[in-house]
C-alpha positions as CSV (number, residue, x, y, z in Angstrom):
1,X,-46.4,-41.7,-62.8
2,X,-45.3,-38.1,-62.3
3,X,-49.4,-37.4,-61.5
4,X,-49.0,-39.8,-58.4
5,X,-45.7,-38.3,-57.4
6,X,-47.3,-34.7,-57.9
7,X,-50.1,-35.7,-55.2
8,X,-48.4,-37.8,-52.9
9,X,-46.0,-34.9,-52.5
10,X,-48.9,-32.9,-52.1
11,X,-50.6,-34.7,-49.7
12,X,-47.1,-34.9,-47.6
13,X,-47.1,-30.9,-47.5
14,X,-50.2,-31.0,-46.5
15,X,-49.7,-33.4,-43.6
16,X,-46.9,-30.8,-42.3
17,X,-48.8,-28.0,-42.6
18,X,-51.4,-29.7,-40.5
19,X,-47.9,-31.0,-37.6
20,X,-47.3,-27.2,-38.0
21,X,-50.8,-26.0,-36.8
22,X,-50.8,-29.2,-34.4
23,X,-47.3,-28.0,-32.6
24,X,-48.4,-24.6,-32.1
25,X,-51.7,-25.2,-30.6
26,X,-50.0,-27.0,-28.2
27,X,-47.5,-23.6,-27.8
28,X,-51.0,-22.0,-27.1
29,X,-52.2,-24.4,-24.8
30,X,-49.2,-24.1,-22.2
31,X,-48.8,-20.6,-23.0
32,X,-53.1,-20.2,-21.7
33,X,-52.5,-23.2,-18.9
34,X,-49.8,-21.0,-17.4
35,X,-51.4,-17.5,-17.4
36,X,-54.4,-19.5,-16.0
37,X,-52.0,-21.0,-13.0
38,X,-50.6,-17.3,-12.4
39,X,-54.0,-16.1,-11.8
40,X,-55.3,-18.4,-10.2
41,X,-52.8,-19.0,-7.7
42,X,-50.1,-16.2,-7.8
43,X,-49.0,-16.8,-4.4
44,X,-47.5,-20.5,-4.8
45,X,-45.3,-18.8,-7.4
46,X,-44.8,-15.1,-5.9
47,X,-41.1,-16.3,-4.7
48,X,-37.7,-15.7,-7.1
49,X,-37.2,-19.2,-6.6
50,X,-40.4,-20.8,-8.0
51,X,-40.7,-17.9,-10.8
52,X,-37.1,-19.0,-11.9
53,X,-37.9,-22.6,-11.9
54,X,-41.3,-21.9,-13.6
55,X,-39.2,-19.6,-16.5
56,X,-36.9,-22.2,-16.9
57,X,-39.5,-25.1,-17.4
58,X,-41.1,-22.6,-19.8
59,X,-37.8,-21.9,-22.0
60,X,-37.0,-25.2,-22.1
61,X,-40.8,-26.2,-23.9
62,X,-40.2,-22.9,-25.6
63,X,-37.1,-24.2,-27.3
64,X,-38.3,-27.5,-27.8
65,X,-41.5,-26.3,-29.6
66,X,-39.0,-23.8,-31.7
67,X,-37.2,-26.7,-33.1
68,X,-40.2,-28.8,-33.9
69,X,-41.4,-26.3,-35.9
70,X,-38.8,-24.9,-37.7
71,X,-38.3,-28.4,-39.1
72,X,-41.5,-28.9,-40.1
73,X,-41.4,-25.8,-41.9
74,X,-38.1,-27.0,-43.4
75,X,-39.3,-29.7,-44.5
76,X,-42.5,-28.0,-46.2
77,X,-40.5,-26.3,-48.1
78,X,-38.4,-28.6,-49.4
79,X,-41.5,-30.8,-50.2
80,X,-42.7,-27.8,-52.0
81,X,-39.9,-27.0,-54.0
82,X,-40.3,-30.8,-55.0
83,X,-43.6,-31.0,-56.3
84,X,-42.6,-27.2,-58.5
85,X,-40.0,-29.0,-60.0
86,X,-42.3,-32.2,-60.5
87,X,-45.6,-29.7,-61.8
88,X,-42.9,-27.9,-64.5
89,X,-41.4,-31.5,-65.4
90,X,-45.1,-32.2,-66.1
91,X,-46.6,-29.5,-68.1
92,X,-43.3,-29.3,-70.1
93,X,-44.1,-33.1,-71.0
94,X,-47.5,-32.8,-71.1
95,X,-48.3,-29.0,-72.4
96,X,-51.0,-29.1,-69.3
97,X,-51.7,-25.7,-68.5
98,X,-52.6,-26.4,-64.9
99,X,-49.9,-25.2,-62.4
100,X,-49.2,-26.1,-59.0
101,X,-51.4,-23.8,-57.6
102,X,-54.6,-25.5,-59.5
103,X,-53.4,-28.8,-58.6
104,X,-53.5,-27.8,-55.2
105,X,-56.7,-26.3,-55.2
106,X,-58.4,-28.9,-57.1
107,X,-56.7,-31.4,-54.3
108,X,-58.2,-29.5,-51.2
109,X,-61.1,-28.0,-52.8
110,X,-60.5,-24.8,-51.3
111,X,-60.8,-22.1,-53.9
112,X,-57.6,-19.7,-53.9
113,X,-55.3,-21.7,-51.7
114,X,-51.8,-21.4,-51.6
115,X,-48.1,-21.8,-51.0
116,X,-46.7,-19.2,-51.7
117,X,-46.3,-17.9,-48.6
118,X,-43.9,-21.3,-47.2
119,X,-41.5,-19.4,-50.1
120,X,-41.5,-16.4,-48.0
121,X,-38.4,-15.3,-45.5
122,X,-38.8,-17.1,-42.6
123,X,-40.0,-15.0,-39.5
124,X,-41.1,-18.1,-37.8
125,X,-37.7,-17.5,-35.0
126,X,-38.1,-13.9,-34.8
127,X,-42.0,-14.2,-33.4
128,X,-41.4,-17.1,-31.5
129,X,-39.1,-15.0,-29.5
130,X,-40.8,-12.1,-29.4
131,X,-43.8,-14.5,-27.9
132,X,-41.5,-16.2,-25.1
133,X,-40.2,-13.2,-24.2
134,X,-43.2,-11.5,-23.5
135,X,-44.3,-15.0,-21.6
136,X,-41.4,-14.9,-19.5
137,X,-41.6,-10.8,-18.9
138,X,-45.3,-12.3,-17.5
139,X,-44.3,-15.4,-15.6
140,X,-41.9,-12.5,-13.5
141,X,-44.2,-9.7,-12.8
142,X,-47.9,-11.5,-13.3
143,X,-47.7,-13.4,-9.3
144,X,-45.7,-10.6,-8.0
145,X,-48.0,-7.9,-9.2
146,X,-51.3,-9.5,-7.7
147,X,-49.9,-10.5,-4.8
148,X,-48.8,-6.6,-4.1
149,X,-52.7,-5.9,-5.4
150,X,-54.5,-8.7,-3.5
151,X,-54.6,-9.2,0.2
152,X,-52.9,-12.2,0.8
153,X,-51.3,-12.8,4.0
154,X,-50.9,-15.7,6.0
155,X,-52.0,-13.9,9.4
156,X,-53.5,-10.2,8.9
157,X,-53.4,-7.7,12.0
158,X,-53.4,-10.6,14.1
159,X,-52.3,-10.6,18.1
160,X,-50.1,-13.2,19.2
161,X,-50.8,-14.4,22.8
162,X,-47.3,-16.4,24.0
163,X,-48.8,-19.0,26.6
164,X,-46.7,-17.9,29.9
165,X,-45.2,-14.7,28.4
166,X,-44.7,-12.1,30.8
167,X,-43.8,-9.6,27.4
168,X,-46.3,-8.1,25.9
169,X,-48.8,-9.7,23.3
170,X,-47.8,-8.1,20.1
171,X,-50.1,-7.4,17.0
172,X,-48.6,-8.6,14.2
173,X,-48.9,-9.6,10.2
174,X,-47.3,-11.6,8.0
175,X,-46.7,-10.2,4.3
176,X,-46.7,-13.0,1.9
177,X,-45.0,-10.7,-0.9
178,X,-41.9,-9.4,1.0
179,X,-42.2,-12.8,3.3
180,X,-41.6,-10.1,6.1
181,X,-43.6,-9.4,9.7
182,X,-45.1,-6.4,10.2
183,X,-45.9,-4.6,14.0
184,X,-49.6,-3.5,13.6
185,X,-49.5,-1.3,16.7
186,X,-46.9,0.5,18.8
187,X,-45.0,-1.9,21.2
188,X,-43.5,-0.9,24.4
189,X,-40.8,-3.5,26.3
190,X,-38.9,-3.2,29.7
191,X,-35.2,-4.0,28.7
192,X,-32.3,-3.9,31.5
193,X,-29.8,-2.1,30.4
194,X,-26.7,-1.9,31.2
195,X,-25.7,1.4,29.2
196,X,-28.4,3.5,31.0
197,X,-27.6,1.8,34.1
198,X,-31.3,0.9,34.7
199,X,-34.3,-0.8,33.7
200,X,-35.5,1.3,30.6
201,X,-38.5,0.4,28.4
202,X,-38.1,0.4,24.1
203,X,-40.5,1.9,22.3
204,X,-40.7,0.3,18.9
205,X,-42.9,1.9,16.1
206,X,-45.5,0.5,14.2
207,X,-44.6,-0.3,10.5
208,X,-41.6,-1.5,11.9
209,X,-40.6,-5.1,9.7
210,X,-38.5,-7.8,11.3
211,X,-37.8,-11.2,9.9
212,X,-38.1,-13.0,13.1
213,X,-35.3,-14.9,13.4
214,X,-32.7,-16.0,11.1
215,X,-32.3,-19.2,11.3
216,X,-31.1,-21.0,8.2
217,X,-33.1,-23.3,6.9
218,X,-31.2,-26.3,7.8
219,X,-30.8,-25.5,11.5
220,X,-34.6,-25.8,12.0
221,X,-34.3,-29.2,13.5
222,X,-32.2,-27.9,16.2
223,X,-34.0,-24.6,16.5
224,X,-36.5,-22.8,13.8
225,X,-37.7,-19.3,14.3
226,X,-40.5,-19.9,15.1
227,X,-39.9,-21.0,18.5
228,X,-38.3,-18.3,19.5
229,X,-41.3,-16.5,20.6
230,X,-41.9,-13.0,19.0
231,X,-41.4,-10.1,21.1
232,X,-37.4,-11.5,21.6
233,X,-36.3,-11.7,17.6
234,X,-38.6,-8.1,17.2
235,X,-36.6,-6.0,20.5
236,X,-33.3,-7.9,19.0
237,X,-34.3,-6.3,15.7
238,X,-34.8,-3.4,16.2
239,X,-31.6,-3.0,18.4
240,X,-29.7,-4.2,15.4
241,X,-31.1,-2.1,13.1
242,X,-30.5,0.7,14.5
243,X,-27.2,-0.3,15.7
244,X,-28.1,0.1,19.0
245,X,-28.3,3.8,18.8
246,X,-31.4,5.4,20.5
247,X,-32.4,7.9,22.6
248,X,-33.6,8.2,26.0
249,X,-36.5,10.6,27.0
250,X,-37.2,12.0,30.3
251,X,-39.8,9.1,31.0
252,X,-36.5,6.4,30.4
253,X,-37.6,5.4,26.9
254,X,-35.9,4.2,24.5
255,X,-36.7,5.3,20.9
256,X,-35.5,6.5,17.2
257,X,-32.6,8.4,17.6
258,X,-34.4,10.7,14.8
259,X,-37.4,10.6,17.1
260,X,-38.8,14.2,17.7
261,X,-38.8,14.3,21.0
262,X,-36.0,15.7,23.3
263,X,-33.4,13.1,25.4
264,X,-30.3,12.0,25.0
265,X,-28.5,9.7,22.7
266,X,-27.0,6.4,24.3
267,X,-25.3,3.5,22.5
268,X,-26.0,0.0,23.6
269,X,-23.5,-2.6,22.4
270,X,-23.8,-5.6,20.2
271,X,-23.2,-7.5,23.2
272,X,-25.7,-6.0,25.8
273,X,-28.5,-6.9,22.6
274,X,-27.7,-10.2,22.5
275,X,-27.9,-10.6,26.2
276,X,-31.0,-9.2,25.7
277,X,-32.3,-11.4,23.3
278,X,-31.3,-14.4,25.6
279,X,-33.2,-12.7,28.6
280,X,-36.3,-11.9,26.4
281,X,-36.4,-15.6,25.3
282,X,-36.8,-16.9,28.7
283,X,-38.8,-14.8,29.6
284,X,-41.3,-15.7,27.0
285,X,-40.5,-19.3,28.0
286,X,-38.1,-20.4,25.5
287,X,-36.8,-23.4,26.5
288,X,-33.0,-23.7,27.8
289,X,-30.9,-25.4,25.5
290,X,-33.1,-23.5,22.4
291,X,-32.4,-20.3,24.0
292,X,-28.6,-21.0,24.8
293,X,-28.3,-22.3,20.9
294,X,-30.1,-19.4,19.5
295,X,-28.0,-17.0,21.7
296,X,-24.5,-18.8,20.8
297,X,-25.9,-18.3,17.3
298,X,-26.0,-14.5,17.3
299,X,-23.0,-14.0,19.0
300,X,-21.1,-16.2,16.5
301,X,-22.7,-14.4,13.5
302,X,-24.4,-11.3,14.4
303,X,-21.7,-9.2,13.4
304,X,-22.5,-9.8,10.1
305,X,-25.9,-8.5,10.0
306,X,-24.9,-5.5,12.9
307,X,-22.3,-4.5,10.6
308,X,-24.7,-4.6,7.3
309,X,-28.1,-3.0,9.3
């Protein structure tokens, strides 16, 4: 009877071993399946947002998978410690010299075979961290990092024609990394201002990066960004990022107050941008309540992002 109970606890160590192999092939498979997603299509995932959500998916499998098998391996060893008792009870009775070892390797047929190493210290939590740690250190920087290396943006060096603009057509381009817009070429825009007591033009430089309007994203169905044509958000910009400190050249432009050239440094007010902002806009055929809502907007929070710029 002790024979049967030697093998069937045998064959039960055996069926573990083989859940063991089972759980982390599956560890594998997701592990592959997700590199393979990142590569494939590291844009969908380049945001913080969907890179925490991913990360948190993963250490939630990760976890799951941890505790599957560290009670199989539990339970292996139990199982093993079992059938040693059971293969000493035996050869005690019996004076078999066979060991456990030979009964095992008769039983699989695999010369050598072994369990000794289910008695060793258990590593198995210290390399499954070291593994989802290095996943997670990939889900963060793999889509980022390609992105940065791989040209993809939405609109590339594009120009934007307005349909009944009477601004200029700007040349713009949309990175998908920084989910910024970037002026392609040197823009210049007539801007009536008050603080120079005439009608001045702005001369903003290219590489300059403007976020178009913000609008949260809740507002949209009252107003998005998007309609608020393009030269308007940029000239409100890049008024508020500089504070509305320029200076003014002998030809009445308007540029960096750091710009090399010689003129004279003026001040326009948070006011005076906003005003133009809501002149820009119709001028660039923003409809009239949009405009009035967008321009209501910035007065009632622009300080924020004046005082911050």
């Amino acid at each position: 009877m002790q024979n049967e109970d030697l093998y069937h606890v045998l064959d039960l160590i055996y069926n573990r071993f083989d859940a063991f192999q089972v759980l982390w092939s599956i560890y594998t498979t997701v592990v592959i399946g997700l590199i393979a997603a990142m590569i494939s299509f590291p844009k969908h995932v380049s945001s913080s947002l969907a890179r925490v959500i991913v990360i948190i998916g993963f250490a939630v499998f990760a976890y799951a998978n941890y505790g599957a098998l560290h009670d199989v391996n539990e339970e292996r060893r139990i199982l093993y410690k079992e059938a040693d008792a059971i293969a000493t009870e035996l050869q005690q009775k019996t004076g078999e010299k066979r060991n456990l070892y030979a009964l095992v390797q008769i039983d699989q047929g695999q010369k050598g075979q072994k369990l000794e190493k289910v008695q060793r210290k258990n590593k198995l939590l210290l390399f499954h961290t070291v593994l989802d740690g290095l996943m997670i250190l990939l889900i963060w920087f793999v889509p980022k990092t390609l992105v940065a290396l791989r040209p993809f943006k939405s609109i590339s060096e594009t120009r934007i024609y307005i349909k009944g603009s009477k601004l200029p057509d700007p040349k713009i381009s949309w990175n998908q990394l920084s989910k910024i817009w970037i002026l392609e070429e040197e823009v210049n825009v007539n801007i009536n201002s008050k603080q120079a007591s005439k009608v001045v033009g702005v001369k903003i430089p290219k590489g300059f990066k403007f976020d178009l309007s913000t609008i949260p994203r809740f507002l949209w169905g009252l107003v998005a960004p998007f309609e608020l044509s393009i030269i308007a958000p940029l000239v409100h910009d890049f008024l508020y990022v500089n504070k509305g400190k320029l200076k003014i050249n002998n030809q009445k432009m308007l540029s960096l107050a750091n710009d090399s050239e010689e003129g004279e440094i003026i001040h326009i007010s948070r006011h005076e941008a906003d005003s133009i902002f809501l002149e820009h806009m119709k001028l660039e055929g923003v409809g009239f309540l949009k405009r009035w809502i967008a321009y209501f907007g910035v007065r009632l929070i622009g300080g924020i992002f004046w005082k911050e710029s």
